[in-house]
ZATITI-826005 format. One record per residue (C-alpha): residue number from 1; x, y, z; residue in three letters. Coordinates in steps of 0.2 Angstrom, whole numbers, padded with zeros to 4 digits, m for minus. Example, Ala and Ser with C-alpha at 12.3 -4.5 7.8 and 13.67 -1.06 7.14 Angstrom:
<pts>
 resi  east north    up resn
    1  0062 m0022  0039  ALA
    2  0068 m0005  0036  SER
</pts>
This chain:
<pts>
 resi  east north    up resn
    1 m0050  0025  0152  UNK
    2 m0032  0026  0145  UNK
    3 m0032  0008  0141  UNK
    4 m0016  0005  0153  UNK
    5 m0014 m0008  0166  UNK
    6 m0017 m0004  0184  UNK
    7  0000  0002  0193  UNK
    8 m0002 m0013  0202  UNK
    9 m0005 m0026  0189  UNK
   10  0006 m0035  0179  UNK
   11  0003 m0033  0158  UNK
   12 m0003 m0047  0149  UNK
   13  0005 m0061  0146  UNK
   14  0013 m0061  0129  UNK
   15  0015 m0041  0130  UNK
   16  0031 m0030  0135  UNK
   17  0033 m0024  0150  UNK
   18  0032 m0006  0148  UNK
   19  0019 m0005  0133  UNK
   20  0020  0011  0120  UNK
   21  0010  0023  0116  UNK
   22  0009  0024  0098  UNK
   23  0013  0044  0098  UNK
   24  0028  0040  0106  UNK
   25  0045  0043  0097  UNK
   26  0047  0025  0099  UNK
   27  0032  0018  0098  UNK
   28  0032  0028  0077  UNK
   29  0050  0020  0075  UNK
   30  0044  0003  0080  UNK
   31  0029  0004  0067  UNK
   32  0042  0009  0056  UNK
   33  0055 m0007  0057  UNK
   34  0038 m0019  0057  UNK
   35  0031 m0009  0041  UNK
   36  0048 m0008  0031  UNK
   37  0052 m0026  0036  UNK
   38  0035 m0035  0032  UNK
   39  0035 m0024  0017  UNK
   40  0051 m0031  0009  UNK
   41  0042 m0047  0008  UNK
   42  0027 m0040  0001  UNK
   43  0035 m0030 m0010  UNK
   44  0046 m0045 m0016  UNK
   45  0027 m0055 m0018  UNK
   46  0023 m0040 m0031  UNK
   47  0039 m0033 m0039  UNK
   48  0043 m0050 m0045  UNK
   49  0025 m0051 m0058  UNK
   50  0033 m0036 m0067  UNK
   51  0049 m0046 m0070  UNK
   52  0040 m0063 m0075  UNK
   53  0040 m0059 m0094  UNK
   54  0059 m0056 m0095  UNK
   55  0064 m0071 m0084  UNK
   56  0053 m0081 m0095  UNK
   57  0062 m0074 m0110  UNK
   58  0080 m0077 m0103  UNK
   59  0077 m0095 m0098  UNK
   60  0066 m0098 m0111  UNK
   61  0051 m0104 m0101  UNK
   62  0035 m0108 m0103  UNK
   63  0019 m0105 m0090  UNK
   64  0025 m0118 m0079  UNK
   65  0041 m0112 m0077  UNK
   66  0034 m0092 m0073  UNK
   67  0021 m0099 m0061  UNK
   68  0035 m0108 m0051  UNK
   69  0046 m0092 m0051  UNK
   70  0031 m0088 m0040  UNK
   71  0023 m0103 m0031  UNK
   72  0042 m0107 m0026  UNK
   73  0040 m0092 m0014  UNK
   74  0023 m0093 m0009  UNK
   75  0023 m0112 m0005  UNK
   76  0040 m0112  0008  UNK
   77  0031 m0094  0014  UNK
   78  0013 m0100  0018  UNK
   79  0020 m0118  0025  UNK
   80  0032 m0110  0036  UNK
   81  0022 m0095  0042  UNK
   82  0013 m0105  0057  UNK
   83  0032 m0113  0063  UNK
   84  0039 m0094  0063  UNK
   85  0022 m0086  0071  UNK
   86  0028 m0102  0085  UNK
   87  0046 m0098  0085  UNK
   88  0044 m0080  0088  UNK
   89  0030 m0081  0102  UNK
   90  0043 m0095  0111  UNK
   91  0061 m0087  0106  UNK
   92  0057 m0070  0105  UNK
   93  0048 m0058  0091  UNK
   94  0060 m0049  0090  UNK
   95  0075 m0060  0087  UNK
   96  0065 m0071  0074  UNK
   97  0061 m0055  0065  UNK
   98  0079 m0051  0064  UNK
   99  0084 m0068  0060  UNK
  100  0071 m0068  0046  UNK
  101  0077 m0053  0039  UNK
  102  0094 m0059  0037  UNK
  103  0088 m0074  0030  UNK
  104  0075 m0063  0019  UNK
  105  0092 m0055  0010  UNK
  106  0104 m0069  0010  UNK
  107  0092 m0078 m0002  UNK
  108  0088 m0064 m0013  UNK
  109  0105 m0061 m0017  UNK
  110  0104 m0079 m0022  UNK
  111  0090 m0074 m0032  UNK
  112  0099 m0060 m0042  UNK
  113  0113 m0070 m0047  UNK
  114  0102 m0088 m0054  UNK
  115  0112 m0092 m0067  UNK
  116  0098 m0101 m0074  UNK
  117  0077 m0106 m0071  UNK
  118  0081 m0121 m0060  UNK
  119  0091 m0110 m0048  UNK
  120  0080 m0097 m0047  UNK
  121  0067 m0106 m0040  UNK
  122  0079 m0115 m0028  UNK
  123  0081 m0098 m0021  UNK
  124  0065 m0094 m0021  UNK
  125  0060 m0107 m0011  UNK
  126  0075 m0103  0003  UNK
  127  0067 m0084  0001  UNK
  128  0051 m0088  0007  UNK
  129  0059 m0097  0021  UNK
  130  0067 m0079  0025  UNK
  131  0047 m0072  0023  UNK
  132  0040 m0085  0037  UNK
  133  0049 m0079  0049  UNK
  134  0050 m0060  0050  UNK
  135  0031 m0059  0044  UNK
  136  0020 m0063  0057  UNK
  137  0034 m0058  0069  UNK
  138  0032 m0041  0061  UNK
  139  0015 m0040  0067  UNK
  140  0014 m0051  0083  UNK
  141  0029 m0035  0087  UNK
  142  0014 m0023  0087  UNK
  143  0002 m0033  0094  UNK
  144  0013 m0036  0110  UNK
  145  0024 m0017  0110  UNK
  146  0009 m0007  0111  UNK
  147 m0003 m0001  0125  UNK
  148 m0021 m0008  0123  UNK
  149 m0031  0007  0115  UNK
  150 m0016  0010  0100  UNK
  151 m0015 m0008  0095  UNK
  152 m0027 m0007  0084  UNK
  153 m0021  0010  0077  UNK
  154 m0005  0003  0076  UNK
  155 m0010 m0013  0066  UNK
  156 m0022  0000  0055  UNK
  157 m0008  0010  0051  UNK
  158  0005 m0007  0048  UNK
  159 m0011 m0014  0036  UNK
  160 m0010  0003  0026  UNK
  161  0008  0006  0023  UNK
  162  0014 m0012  0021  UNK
  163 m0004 m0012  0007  UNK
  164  0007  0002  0000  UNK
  165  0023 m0007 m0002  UNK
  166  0015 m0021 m0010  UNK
  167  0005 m0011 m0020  UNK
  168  0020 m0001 m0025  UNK
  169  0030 m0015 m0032  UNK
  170  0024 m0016 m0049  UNK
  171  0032  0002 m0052  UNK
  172  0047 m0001 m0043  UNK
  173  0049 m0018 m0053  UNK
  174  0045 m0008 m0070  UNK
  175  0060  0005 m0065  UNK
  176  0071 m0006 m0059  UNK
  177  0069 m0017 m0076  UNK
  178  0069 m0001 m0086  UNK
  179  0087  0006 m0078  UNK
  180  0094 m0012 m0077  UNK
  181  0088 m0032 m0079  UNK
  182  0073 m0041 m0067  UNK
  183  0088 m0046 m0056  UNK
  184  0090 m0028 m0049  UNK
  185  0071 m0034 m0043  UNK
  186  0079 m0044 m0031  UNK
  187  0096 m0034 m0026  UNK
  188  0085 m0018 m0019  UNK
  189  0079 m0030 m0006  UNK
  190  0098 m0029  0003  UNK
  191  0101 m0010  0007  UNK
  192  0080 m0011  0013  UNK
  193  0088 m0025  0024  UNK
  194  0100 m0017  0031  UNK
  195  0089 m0001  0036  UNK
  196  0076 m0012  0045  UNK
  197  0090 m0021  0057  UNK
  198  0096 m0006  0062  UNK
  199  0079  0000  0066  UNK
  200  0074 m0013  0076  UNK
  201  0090 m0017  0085  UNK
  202  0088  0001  0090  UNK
  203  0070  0004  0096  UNK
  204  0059 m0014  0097  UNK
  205  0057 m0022  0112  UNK
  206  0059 m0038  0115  UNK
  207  0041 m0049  0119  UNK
  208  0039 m0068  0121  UNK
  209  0024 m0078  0126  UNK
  210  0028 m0087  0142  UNK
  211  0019 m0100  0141  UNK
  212  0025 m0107  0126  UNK
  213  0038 m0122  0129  UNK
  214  0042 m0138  0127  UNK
  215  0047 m0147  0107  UNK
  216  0043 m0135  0092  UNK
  217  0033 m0142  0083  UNK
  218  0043 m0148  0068  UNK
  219  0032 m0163  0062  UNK
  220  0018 m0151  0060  UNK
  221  0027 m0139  0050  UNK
  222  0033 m0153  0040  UNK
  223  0017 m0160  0037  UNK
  224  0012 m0143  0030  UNK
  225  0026 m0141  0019  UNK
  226  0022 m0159  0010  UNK
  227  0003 m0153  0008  UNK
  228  0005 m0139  0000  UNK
  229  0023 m0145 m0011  UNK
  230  0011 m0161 m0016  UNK
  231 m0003 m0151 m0022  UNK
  232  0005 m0136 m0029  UNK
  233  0017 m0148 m0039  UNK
  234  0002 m0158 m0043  UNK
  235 m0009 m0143 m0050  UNK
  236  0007 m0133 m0060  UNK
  237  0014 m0151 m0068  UNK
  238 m0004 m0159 m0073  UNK
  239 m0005 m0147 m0089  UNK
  240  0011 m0155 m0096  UNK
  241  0014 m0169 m0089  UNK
  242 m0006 m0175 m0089  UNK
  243 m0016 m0182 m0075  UNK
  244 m0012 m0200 m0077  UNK
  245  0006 m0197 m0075  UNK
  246  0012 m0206 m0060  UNK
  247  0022 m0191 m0051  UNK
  248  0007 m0179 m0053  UNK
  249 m0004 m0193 m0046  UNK
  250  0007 m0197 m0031  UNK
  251  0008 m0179 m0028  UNK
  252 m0009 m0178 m0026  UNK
  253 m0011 m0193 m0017  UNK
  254  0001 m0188 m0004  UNK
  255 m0006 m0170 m0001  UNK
  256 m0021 m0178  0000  UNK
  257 m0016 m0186  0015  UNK
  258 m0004 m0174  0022  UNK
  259 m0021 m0162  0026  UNK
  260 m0029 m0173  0036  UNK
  261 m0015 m0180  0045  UNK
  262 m0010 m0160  0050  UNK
  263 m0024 m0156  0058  UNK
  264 m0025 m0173  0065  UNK
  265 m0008 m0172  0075  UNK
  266 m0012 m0153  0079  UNK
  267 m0027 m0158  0087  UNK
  268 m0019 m0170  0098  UNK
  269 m0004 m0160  0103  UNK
  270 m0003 m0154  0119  UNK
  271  0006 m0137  0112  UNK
  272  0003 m0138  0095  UNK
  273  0011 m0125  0080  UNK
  274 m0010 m0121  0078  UNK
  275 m0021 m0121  0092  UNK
  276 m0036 m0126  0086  UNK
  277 m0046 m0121  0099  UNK
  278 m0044 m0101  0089  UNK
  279 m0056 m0107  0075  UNK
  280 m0070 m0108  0088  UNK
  281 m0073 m0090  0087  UNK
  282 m0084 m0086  0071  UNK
  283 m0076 m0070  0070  UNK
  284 m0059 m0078  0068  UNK
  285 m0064 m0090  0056  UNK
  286 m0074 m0078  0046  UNK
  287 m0061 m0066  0044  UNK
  288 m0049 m0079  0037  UNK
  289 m0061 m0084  0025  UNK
  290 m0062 m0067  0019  UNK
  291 m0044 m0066  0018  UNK
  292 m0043 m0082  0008  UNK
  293 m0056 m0076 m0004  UNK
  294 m0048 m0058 m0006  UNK
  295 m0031 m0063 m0006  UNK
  296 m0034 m0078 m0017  UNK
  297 m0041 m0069 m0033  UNK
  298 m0030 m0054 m0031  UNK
  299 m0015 m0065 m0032  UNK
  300 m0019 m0075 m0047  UNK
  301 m0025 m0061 m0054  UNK
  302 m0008 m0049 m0052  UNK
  303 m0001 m0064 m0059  UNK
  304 m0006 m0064 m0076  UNK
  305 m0010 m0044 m0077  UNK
  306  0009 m0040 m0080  UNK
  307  0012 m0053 m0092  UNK
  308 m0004 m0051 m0102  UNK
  309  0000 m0031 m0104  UNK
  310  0016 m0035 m0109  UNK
  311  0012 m0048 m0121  UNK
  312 m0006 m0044 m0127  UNK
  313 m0007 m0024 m0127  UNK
  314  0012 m0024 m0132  UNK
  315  0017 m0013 m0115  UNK
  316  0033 m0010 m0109  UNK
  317  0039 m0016 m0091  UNK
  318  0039  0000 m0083  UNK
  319  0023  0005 m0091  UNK
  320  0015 m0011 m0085  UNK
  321  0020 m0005 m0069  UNK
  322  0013  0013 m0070  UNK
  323 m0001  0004 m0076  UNK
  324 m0006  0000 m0057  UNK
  325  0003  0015 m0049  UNK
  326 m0016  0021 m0044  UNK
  327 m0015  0007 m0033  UNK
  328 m0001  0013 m0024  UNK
  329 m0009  0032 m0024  UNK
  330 m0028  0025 m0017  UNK
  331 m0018  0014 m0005  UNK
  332 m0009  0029  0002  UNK
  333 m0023  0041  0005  UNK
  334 m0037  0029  0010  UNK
  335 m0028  0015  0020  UNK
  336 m0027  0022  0038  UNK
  337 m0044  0032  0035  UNK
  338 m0052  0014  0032  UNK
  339 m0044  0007  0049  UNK
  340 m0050  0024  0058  UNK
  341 m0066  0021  0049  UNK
  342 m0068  0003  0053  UNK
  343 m0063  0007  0072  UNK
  344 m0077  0017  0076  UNK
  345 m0090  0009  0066  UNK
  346 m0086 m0009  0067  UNK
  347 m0079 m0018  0051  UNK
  348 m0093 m0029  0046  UNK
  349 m0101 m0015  0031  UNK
  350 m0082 m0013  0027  UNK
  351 m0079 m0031  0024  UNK
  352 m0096 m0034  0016  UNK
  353 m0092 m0021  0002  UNK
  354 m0077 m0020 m0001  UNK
  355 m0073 m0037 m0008  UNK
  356 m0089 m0034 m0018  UNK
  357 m0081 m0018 m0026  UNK
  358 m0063 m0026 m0027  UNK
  359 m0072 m0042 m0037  UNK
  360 m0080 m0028 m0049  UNK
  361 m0066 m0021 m0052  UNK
  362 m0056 m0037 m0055  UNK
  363 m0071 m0043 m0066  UNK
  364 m0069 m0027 m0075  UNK
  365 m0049 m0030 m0078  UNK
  366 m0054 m0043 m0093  UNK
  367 m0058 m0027 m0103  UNK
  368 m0040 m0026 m0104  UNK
  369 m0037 m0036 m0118  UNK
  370 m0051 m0025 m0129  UNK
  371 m0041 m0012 m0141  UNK
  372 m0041  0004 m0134  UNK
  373 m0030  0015 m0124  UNK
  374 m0026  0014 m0103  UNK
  375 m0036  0025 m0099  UNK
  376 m0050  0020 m0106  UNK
  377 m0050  0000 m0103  UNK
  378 m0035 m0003 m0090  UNK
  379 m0039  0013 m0079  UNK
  380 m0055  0011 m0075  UNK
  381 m0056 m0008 m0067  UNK
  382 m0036 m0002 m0058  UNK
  383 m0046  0010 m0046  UNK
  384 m0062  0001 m0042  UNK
  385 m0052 m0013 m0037  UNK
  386 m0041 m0001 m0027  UNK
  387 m0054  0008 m0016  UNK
  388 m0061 m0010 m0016  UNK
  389 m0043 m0015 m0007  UNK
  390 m0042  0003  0003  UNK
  391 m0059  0000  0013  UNK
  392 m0056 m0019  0016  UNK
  393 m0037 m0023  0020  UNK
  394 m0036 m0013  0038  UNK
  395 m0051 m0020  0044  UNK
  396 m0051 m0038  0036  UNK
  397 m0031 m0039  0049  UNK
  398 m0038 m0031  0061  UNK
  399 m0053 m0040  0064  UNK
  400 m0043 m0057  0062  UNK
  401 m0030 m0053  0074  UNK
  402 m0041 m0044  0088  UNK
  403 m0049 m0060  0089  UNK
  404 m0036 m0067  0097  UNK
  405 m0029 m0069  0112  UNK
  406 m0012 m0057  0115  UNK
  407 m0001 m0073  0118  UNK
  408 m0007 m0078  0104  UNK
  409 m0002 m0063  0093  UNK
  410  0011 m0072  0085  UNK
  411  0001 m0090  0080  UNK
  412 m0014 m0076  0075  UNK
  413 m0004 m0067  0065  UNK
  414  0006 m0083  0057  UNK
  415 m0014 m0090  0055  UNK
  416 m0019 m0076  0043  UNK
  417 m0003 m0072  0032  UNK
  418 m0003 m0092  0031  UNK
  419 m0023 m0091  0024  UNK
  420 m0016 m0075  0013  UNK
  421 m0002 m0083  0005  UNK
  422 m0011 m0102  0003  UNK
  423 m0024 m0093 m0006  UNK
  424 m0013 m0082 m0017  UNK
  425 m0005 m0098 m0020  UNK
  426 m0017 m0110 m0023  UNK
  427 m0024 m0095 m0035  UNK
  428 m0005 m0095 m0045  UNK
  429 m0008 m0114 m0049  UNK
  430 m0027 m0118 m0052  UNK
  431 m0031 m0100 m0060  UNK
  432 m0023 m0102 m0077  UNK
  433 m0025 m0119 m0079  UNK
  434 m0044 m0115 m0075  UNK
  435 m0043 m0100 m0089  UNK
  436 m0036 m0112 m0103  UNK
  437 m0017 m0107 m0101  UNK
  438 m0005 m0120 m0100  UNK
  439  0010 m0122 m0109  UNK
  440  0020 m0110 m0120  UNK
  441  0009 m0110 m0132  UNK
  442 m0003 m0099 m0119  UNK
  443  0008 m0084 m0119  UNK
  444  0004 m0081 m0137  UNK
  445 m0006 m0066 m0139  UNK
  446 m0021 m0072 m0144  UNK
  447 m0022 m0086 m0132  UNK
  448 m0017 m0078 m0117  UNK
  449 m0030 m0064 m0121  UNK
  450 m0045 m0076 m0122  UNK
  451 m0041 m0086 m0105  UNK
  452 m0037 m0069 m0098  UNK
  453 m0055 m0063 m0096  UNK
  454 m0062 m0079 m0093  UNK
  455 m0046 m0078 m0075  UNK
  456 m0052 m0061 m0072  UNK
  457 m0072 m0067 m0071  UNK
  458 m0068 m0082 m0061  UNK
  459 m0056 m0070 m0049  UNK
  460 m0070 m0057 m0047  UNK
  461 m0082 m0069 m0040  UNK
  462 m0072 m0076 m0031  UNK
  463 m0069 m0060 m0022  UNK
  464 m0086 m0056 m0021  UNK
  465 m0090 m0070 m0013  UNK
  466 m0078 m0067  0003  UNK
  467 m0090 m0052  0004  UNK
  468 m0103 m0063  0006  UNK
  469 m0095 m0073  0019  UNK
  470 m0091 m0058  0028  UNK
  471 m0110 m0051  0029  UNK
  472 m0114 m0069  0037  UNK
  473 m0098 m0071  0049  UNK
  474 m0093 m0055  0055  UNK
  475 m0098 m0044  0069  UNK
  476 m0097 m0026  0076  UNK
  477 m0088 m0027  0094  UNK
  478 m0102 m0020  0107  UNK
  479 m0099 m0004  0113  UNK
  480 m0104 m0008  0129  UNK
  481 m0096 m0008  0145  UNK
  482 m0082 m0023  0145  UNK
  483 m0087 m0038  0157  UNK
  484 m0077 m0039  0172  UNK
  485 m0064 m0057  0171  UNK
  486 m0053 m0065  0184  UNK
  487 m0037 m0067  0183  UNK
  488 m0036 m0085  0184  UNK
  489 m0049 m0085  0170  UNK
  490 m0042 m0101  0157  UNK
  491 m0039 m0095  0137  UNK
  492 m0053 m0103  0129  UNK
  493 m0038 m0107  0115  UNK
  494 m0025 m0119  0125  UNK
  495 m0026 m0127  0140  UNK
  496 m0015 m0113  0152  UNK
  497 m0021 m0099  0160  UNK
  498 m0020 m0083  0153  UNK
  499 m0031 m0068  0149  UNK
  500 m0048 m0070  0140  UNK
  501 m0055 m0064  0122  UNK
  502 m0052 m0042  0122  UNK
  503 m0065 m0034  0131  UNK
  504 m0074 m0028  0117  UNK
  505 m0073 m0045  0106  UNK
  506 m0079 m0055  0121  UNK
  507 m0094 m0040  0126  UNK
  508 m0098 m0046  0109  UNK
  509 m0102 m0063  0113  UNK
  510 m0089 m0070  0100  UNK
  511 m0083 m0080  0113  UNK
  512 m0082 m0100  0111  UNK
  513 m0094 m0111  0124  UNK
</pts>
């Protein structure tokens, strides 16, 4: 079987016309322009943990202020994902993408020239605006453009080599801090710009869903936004501010409510931003767990990393960043191994043990404060963690998107960066103030290094327990023959026709009653 259409039938809905073959000329430039422009972002989410020390320094800020250099981008990114998934399947993946690449580098220019902490996260916050909305349209681009039998080859390969540009950013942040100041961290974002809308301009097709119409779903996105402003604001303020004060308790308050009201209006929605109906499948659900588990302690832990070798072991920015540059090296070789891998043997044993090695490694990161050189106490816990990460990224997207429905690609896609980001998020604002470090007085040496190792325990087993979750939620598709649909078969996820589970998901019986 070559996985295409019947000459006589039409594609999918949600899917190009003509679908690409990923060994097309195309087909590699349009996995290019999706990997160079989702990898901006991700680069941007990393880069910036390298510069945090200096910012702090030149604005003269405390914890607070470093983690809102960071949750200011995270929060706008994770509320917004789900809306910009939505735009992009109605108005066009590819125009959103483009759109949120412009966006993406007007607001880091902004970023470059904050003339002070208050500022900076202003444009922060427009940033991740920018991120929502080439991000998951990056994705849904190659969940739609490609023929049936590369997508997952594709998405393998945009899981890899967009792991690589994030895992690349602490080494470009420590160059770019070493030959200039941390707001070169956010001017190289322009030129990449510029490269990626020529690209897709030039090769990506254009893709929609056709079914999506009617309102957008603004009150949704909006009740999102106020959940997660309310308790991130909440969690980052409490240490100074303390628990009784009345904003921190009406933060909480109000994201207490925003929660269940989002769901609440989603479920009644005819067209909502989030169908609901996706969670049904347990491999859906399980694989976003996993991602919230993974991503969650790795992004509270490359939080404090930088700043505690800068601080505590006395390193320089660009030797904090060389200080992961195995990251970037296991990434490399091992990323599109692991998605081959996980394609032909399923990616439950992958997304069993690799968060387990990844929370080892983590765990074994609180060794960094010991005396001792980096190769001895930093080296180490760097590339456990990364072959932890190599065997479990490719699969972990992979699994979460294939359980989808194609014209569903966009909210899919939008569903798990939105789990990713909320997790790395929500990690930012409860993981120091977990490990004992609030206020100014945390980034002394001593202080920092003690509520270090206690964050790097609590991220390991938190890690290691999206590992667990994964041996109980996740399947291996059957390899058996694909049961036969008709085609006026209704989506188990919405109430329109269109096409069922893909044929090895379903054979599987991951379907929902």
């Amino acid at each position: 079987m070559s996985g295409r259409a019947d000459a006589g039938d039409p594609p999918p809905a949600g899917t190009v016309a003509d679908p690409l073959a990923l060994s097309s000329g195309r087909g590699r430039w349009v996995v290019a322009a999706t990997v160079l422009g989702s990898g901006i972002a991700l680069l941007d989410s990393t880069v910036v943990g390298i510069a945090l020390p200096s910012i702090g320094r030149d604005f003269h800020g405390g914890v607070g202020t470093l983690q809102w250099v960071v949750t200011g981008y995270s929060l706008t990114l994770a509320a917004f994902l789900l809306l910009g998934g939505s735009l992009g399947d109605r108005y066009g993946r590819r125009r959103i993408f483009l759109v949120g690449v412009v966006w993406f580098a007007a607001a880091s220019a902004c970023c470059g020239l904050a003339p002070d902490a208050e500022l900076l996260v202003l444009a922060r916050v427009v940033q991740g605006v920018g991120g929502a909305l080439l991000t998951p349209a990056s994705l849904a681009i190659l969940q739609a453009s490609f023929r049936a039998d590369d997508r997952a080859k594709a998405i393998g390969a945009w899981s890899g080599l967009s792991g690589v540009a994030a895992a690349a950013g602490p080494l470009v942040g420590g160059y770019l801090l070493a030959v200039g100041s941390w707001r070169w961290v956010f001017f190289i974002n322009l030129p990449l710009a510029a490269v990626v809308l020529v690209l897709t301009a030039r090769h990506v097709p254009e893709s929609r869903d056709p079914t999506s119409t009617g309102r957008i779903d603004g009150i949704g996105a909006s009740l999102a936004v106020v959940f997660l402003a309310g308790l991130t604001y909440g969690l980052i303020e409490a240490p100074a501010r303390g628990w009784s004060s009345p904003a921190v308790v009406a933060s909480l308050a109000i994201a207490a409510v925003a929660a269940p009201a989002f769901f609440i209006f989603e479920h009644h929605r005819a067209r909502p931003m989030l169908p609901l109906g996706l969670f049904r499948s347990r491999q859906f659900s399980g694989a976003n767990a996993v991602t919230f588990a993974v991503y969650g302690a790795l992004g509270g832990a490359l939080f404090l990393l930088p700043v505690e070798l800068q601080i505590v072991q006395h390193y320089s920015p660009l030797e904090s960043g060389l200080a992961l540059f195995p990251l970037t090296l296991v990434m490399l070789a091992l990323s599109a191994r692991s998605g081959q891998l996980s394609a032909r043997i399923g990616p439950r044993l992958q997304m069993t043990v690799g968060p387990l090695v990844v929370g080892a490694g983590l765990a074994l990161l609180g060794r960094a404060t010991d005396t001792g050189s980096y190769w001895t106490e930093v080296f180490p816990a760097v590339m456990v963690f990364s072959f932890g990460l190599a065997m479990t990224v490719a699969p972990l997207t992979a699994t979460a998107m294939g359980a989808a429905p194609a014209q569903h690609s966009g909210v899919a896609s939008a569903v798990n960066n939105v789990v990713a980001r909320a997790g790395g998020l929500l990690a930012v604002a409860v993981l120091p103030l977990l490990a004992g470090l609030t206020g100014s007085a945390a980034l002394g040496a001593t202080e920092l290094a003690a509520g270090f190792r206690t964050a790097m325990l609590i991220s390991g087993v938190t890690c290691a327990a999206g590992g667990l979750v994964a041996a109980l939620t996740i399947r291996n598709p059957s390899h058996g023959p694909a049961p036969v649909h008709r085609r006026d078969e209704r989506c188990w996820s919405c109430p329109v026709s269109g096409p069922p589970l893909q044929p090895a998901l379903a054979a599987a019986g991951d379907r929902p009653d």
